[in-house]
N, C-alpha and C positions, 0 to 999 in steps of 0.2 A: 504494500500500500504506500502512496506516495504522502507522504505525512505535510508535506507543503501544499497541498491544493485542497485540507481539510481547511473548512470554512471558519474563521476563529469569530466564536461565542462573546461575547461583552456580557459580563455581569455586574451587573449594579453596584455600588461599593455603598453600605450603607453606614453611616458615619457613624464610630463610637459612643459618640455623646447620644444619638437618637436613641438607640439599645438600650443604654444602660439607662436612660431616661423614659423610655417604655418599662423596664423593667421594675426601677420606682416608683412606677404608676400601680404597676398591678400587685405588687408587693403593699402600696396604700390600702390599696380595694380592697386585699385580702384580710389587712389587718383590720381595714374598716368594720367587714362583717363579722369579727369578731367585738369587735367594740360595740355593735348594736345589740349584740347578742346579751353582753354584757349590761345595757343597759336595761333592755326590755329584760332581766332578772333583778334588778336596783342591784345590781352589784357597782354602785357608781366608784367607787375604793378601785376596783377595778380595771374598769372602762379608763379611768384616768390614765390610769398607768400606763395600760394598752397607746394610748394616745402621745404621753408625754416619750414612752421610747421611741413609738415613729417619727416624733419630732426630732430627735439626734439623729435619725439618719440620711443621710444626705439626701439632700430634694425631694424629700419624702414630703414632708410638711412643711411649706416656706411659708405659709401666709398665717399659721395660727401664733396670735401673741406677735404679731411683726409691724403691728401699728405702730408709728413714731407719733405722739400726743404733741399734740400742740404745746408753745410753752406757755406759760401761765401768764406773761406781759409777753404782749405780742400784738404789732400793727394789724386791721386785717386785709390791709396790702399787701403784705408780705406773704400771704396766702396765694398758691397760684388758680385764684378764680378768674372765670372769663372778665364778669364784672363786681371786685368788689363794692363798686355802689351800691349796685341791689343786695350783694351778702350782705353787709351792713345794713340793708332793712331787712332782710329776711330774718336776721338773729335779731333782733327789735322787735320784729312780729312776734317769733315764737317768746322772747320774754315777754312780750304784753298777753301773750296768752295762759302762759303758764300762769300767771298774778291772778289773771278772772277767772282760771279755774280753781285756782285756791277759794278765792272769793266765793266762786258759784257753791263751793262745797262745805262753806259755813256760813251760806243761808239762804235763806227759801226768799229772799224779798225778789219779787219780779222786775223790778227796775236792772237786778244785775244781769239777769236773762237776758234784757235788752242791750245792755252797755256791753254783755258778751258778745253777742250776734254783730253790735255794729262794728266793735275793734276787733275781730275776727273775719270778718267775712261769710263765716259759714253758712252755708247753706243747709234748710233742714228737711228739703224736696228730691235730694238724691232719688236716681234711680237705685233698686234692688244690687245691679249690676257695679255702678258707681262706689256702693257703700261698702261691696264685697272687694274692690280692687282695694279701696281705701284700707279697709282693716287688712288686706293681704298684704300691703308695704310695709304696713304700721309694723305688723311682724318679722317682716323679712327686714325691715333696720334693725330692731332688735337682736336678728339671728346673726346677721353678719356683723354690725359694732360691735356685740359680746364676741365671737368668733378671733376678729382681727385685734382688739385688745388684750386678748388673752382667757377668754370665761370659756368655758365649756357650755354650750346649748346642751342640757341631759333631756329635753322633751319639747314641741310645742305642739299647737292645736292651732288651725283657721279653719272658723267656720267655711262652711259648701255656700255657693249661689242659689239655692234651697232653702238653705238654714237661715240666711240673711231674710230671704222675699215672705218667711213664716214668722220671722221676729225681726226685728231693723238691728234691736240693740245688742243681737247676736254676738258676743267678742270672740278673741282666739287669746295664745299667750303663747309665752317662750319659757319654760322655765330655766334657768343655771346651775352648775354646781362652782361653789367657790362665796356665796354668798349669806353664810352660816351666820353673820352676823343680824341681820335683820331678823333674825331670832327673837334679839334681845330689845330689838324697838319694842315697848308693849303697847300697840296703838290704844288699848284701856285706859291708862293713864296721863295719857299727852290732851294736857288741852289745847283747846284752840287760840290759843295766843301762843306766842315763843316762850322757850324755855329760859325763866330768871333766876334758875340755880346756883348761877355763880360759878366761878372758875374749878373749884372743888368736884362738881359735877361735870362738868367740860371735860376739866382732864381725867377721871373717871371713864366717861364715858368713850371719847377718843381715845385711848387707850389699847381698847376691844378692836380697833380697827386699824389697818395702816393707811399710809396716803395710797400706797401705791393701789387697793382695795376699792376705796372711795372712789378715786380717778375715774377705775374703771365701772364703777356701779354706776356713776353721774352720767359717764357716754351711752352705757345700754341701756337705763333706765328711758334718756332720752333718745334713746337712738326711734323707737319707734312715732315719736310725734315729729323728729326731725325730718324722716322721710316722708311725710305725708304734706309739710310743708314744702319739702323738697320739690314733689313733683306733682301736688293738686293746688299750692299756692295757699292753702287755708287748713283746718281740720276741726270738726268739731266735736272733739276735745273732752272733758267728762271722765278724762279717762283713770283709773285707778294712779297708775302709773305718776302721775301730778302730786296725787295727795300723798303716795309711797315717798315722793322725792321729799316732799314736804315735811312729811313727819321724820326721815332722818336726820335733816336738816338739824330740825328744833333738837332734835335726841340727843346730837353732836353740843348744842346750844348756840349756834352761830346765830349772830346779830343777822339784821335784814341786807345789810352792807356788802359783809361776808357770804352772807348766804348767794346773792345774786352776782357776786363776783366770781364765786365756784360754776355756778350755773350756767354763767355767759362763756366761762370758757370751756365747760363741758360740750357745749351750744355748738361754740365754733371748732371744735374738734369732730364730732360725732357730723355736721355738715361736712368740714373738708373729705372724711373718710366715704362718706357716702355718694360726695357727687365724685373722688377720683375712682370708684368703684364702680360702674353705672354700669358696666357689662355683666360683671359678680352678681349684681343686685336682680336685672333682671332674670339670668339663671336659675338662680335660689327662688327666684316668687313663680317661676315654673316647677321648678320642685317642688316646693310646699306646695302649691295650689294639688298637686298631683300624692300631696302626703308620703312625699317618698319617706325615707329612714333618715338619721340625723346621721348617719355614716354617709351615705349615697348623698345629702346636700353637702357636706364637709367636702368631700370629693368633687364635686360641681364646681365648689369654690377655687379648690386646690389645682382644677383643670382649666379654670378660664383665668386664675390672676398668674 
């Protein structure tokens, strides 16, 4: 046989880095579905662990806990927004809303319903449809702020396009692990004015928690009212989540000063993350809406950032 007039074959040369990068994908998956397994047992002691080894291995997990936080003085030009003029009203809006829902929540006088409505904008005519996309974002900031700052999502719930058109005031939720402190809020005993305890109780209290703790409670707590101003302009609002913010505040005893100075720049954090996420976000709100596993959304995340 003449070995020269054999036709010479080209094979593909497929890059190292791709291989070994498919490889840590499905090495993710697999250890995902162990981690779901884990949780749907509450083995969350567990589940953790499962999570926090895939995080040391290489490209396994780049996005969980890879948040860089805003810093706590900081212009918000210095933010790369398309237009910080409207951020600077956007984070204005959501603290004018957070206040009247404080308000709205200690007390029944109708005049605030009204001063609500009008410094809000909300509308309370939604379509079925409208009100379902709404609470679907509301949760998916929650899932992905807590996510990327570091909190482990261990459960959530969004209500169906059913469940909203049989009830309007249908919610969903996200719950966490890492948030054991909110234990020790006893909303029983908080009244409705700030806490006058005195530094004695402050330091008492903070104590029980770290900064680094708090940081991330502030952005996931608001994470889900930030996305709803994010991308419907308005929300109305009502929502547990305000009064929760609220009562650890006073718990902590932060003045009104302090307290809205954490807040704003919880504010503008949990904004920046959200809108340079905008591909993540809409992912994850296909997966939940679809009730995947909290393995299979963590994977969505981990395949689109």
């Amino acid at each position: 046989m003449d070995l020269t007039r054999l036709r010479q074959v080209s094979v593909p040369v497929i890059p190292a880095f791709a291989c070994e990068k498919d490889s840590e994908a499905m090495r993710r998956r697999r250890v995902l579905r162990k981690f779901d397994k884990e949780l749907a047992n509450r083995n969350y002691k567990a589940a953790n662990s499962l999570l926090k080894q895939l995080q040391h291995k290489p490209r396994a997990l780049l996005c969980f806990d890879s948040a860089k936080l805003v810093p706590k003085i900081i212009n918000t030009q210095e933010l790369s927004m398309v237009d910080s003029s409207s951020f600077e009203s956007l984070v204005d809006t959501i603290m004018c809303s957070i206040k009247y829902s404080i308000k709205f929540a200690l007390s029944d006088e109708e005049v605030l319903i009204t001063g609500f409505e009008d410094a809000t904008g909300s509308e309370t005519d939604n379509s079925p449809y409208e009100d379902h996309q709404m609470c679907l974002q509301h949760e998916v900031g929650h899932f992905l702020v807590g996510y990327l700052v570091g909190v482990l999502p261990r459960s959530y719930e969004v209500p169906s396009l059913q469940d909203i058109t049989q009830d309007k005031f249908a919610q969903g939720n996200v719950q966490f692990l890492g948030f054991e402190f909110l234990k020790e809020v006893d909303i029983n005993t908080i009244s409705s004015k700030r806490f006058t305890h005195g530094k004695l109780k402050s330091k008492e209290n903070r104590a029980k928690i770290s900064s680094q703790t708090l940081n991330r409670f502030l952005c996931v707590i608001l994470g889900g009212l930030a996305a709803e101003h994010l991308l419907f302009g308005y929300s109305e609002l009502l929502h547990s989540d305000v009064q929760k913010l609220d009562r650890v505040l006073r718990w902590l005893c932060y003045n009104e000063n302090e307290a809205d100075s954490l807040v704003r720049w919880a504010i503008l954090t949990t904004l920046s993350l959200l809108s340079h996420h905008h591909e993540a976000r809409s992912r994850l709100a296909e997966a939940m809406t679809s009730r995947r596993s909290i393995g299979y959304c963590i994977d969505m995340i981990e395949s689109t950032l």
